[in-house]
Phi, psi and omega in degrees: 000131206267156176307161160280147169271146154314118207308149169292150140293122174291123187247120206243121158256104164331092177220173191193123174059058179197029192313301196312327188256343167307302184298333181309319194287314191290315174296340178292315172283358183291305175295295187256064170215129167245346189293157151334065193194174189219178182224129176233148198254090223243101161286120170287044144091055209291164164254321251237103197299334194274006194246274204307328194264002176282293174335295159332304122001294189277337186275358174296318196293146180302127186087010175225148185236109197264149181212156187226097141330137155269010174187159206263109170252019172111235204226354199261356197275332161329300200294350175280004162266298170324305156300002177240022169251322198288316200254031180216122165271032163238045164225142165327123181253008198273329191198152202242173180217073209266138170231182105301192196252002218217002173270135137241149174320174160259176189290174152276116154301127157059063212008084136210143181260192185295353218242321161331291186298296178334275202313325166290306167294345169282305195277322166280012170207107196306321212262015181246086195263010193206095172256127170252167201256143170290171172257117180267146219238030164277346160274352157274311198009277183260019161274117206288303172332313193275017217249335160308279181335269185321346192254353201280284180330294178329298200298335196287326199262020177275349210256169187310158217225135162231147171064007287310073171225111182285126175279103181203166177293143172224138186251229180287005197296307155191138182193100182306140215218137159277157181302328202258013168342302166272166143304336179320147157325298182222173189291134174188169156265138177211117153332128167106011163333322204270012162258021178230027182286129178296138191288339179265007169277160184240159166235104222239164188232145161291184194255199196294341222274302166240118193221151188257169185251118182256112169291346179278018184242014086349311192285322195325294227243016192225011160276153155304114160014250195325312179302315181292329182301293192276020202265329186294329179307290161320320174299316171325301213284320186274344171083038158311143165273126196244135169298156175272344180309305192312302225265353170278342152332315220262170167289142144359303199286329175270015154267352189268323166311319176271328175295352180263285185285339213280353166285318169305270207311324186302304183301332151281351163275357192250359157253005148287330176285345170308288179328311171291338202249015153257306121015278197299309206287356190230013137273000190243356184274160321278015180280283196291302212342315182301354186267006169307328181222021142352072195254325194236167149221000000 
């Protein structure tokens, strides 16, 4: 009896305005991924006749599915891949794989590739819902410009190490996700995500050994006006963290702009994340309550 085959990982990338590092990404994994898996590729909504003609491109090749926003929603532009993976059982419903558009993978090691290791570090270890591949940080290093940013990074790869996965924050850069991650009903993206993480999962980073190259930090000082304007304009709306490298680019009216509101918006996500985690907390009172307080499992 020949084997089952195995479900794809959904590998989902987010982009907007980036052809160049977009194509960069997608071929890195095109090239070093052995594993099971398809890519959908979900654009927010581009201006750049030179981004639509990648896409376009990009959607002839075998294993990939391009999805369109019809406005630039963030981080909310996941969930449009995300729902359509959700309603095909011939993708992994078990575990997501989130990227931005401006990553590439590392090589494979000892034949195995990143995406092989993420799914081995996930299944042997419960107590893990959210693993991202570190960043390697030789091109801030020695950039003045960058010397928050690096020390910040830096500061992610000090922290205590389990399984030899370092426990730190990760964000959209590239990262593997269990489905039940969140407190949410079901697996989605919402600003203020990394505060809707179930208390007893940790979230970790590999170490220097596999690590991806983020190409958008090339970009900080060489975007466009417009491209900049609007990015901020959204990042506002969702209460985002924007570099000050970025946000010192822009006129006065459009940091002020972001610097007024983005405290109004913040509030409102965080009293939806309020909602949810009281929600959570009063389906979980009093039998589960102890996972509440939760550090290991």
């Amino acid at each position: 009896m020949m084997p089952a085959m195995s479900k794809k990982i959904p590998i989902i990338i987010l982009t907007k305005d980036e052809n160049r590092y977009l194509k960069l990404s997608v071929r890195s994994i095109l090239n070093r991924t052995k594993a099971n898996y398809h890519i959908f590729i979900v654009d927010n909504n581009s201006k750049s006749s030179d981004q639509k003609k990648a896409l376009e491109e990009l959607a002839h090749k075998e294993n990939i599915t391009v999805l369109y926003n019809s406005r630039n929603e963030w981080i909310l532009g996941f969930n449009l891949a995300i729902g359509c993976i959700q309603k095909d059982e011939q993708y992994d419903q078990d575990f997501y794989v989130l990227s931005d558009g401006d990553i590439t993978v590392p090589l494979p090691k000892n034949n195995m590739c990143w995406l092989e290791y993420l799914l081995s570090k996930m299944k042997k270890n419960a107590h893990f819902g959210k693993i991202g591949l570190a960043l390697d940080l030789g091109y801030i290093k020695e950039r003045a410009e960058f010397e928050d940013t690096f020390k910040r990074e830096s500061r992610y790869l000090c922290g205590p190490c389990s399984s030899g996965l370092i426990i730190a924050p990760v964000d959209t850069t590239l990262a593997i996700y269990r489905k039940d991650l969140f407190i949410l009903p079901a697996f989605k993206m919402l600003p203020g995500h990394a505060s809707l993480v179930k208390p007893y999962y940790y979230v970790a980073r590999t170490t220097g050994h596999w690590q991806a190259r983020h190409l958008g930090w090339r970009n900080y000082s060489i975007q466009d006006g417009s491209q900049l304007e609007d990015k901020i304009k959204c990042f506002t709306r969702y209460a985002a963290y924007i570099d000050p490298i970025v946000l010192n680019r822009l006129p006065k009216s459009i940091r002020l702009y972001f610097i007024i509101f983005k405290p109004i918006f913040k509030i409102k996500w965080a009293v939806i994340v309020l909602y949810f985690w009281t929600k959570y907390i009063l389906e979980h009172f009093p039998r589960n309550f102890n996972e509440l307080q939760s550090s290991v499992r």
